[in-house]
C-alpha positions in Angstrom: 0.0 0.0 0.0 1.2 3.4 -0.9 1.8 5.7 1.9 1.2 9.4 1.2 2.0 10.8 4.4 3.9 13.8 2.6 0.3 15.3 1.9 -0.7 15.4 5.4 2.5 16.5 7.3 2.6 20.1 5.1 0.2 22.9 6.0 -1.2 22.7 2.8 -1.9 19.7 0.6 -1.1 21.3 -2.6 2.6 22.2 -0.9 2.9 18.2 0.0 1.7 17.5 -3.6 4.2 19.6 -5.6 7.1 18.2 -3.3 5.7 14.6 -4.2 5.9 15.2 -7.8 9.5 17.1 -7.6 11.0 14.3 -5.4 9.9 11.6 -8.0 10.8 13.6 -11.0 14.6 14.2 -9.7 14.5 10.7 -8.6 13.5 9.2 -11.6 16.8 11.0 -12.9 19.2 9.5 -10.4 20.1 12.4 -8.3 21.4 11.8 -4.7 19.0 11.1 -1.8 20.4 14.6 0.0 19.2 16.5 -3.3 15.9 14.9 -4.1 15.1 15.9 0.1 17.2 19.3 -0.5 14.7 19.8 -3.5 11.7 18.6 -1.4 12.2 20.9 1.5 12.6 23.6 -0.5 9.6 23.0 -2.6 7.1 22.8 0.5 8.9 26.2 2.1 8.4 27.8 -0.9 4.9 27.1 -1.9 4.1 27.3 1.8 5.0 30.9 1.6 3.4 31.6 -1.5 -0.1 29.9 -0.3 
């Protein structure tokens, strides 16, 4: 069963979405684990702040 926690732990759902998306895109491409979560955190802050 797929666990989607990221959607729930974010104040907004959209923010956990986009993060989702970003972290499978990058790794699908075979970056690092430290960039995929660098990319992910910085994602969520940022749409956090824009929402």
């Amino acid at each position: 069963m797929l666990n989607l926690t990221i959607l729930y732990e974010t104040n907004s759902q959209l923010a956990g979405l986009a993060a989702l998306m970003v972290g499978i895109v990058l790794a699908w491409k075979d970056k690092s684990l430290f960039q995929v979560s660098f990319a992910c955190c910085f994602v969520v802050l940022t749409m956090e702040y824009i929402i």
